[in-house]
C-alpha positions, -999 to +999 in steps of 0.1 A: +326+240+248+302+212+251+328+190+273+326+216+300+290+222+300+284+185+304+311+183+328+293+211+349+261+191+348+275+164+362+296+183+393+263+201+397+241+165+402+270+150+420+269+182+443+230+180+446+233+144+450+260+148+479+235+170+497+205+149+495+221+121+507+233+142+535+196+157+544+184+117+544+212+111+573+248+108+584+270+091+557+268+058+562+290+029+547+326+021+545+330+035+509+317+062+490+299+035+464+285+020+497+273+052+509+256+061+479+240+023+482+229+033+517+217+070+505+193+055+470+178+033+498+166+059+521+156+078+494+131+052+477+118+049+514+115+083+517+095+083+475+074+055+489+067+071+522+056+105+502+032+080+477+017+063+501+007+100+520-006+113+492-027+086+485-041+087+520-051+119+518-062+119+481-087+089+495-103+117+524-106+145+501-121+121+476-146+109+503-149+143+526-188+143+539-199+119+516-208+090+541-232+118+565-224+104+599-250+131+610-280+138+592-300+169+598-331+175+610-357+160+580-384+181+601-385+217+619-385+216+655-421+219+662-429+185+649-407+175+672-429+191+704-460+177+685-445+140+685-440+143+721-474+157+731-490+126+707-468+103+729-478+118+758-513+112+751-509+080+737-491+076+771-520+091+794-550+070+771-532+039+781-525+043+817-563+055+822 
């Protein structure tokens, strides 16, 4: 009894395995050892690719809006018109 179950463990990886390898690409590879070779290549490629993503965006989440690149308005807009009527006076006191 256990025999078989381990033995249908294993055709089950060696299935899943076979269909991995096929989703990374055509079989490459002269021999079935080689091709496998070829496949646990692509595949730590494909593992460093996915770490490397997730990182990246980990890094933006972590640091989404905390650098302001545009800061709002300290003052409401009327202090705003009464900056540029002082300037404007400022402006007309010199020039008279």
């Amino acid at each position: 009894m256990k025999r078989s179950m381990t033995s249908r463990k294993c055709r089950t990886i060696r299935k899943a395995w076979r269909i991995w390898a096929k989703a990374l690409g055509a079989k490459d590879g002269r021999t079935n050892r080689e091709a496998d070779t070829i496949a646990g290549i692509r595949t730590l490629i494909f593992v460093s690719y996915m770490v490397t993503n997730v990182a990246i965006v980990a890094n933006a989440v972590r640091h989404w809006d905390s650098n302001k690149s545009v800061h709002p308005l300290d003052h409401p807009r009327n202090d705003l018109l009464e900056y540029s009527q002082r300037t404007k006076q400022t402006h007309d006191q010199s020039g008279s």
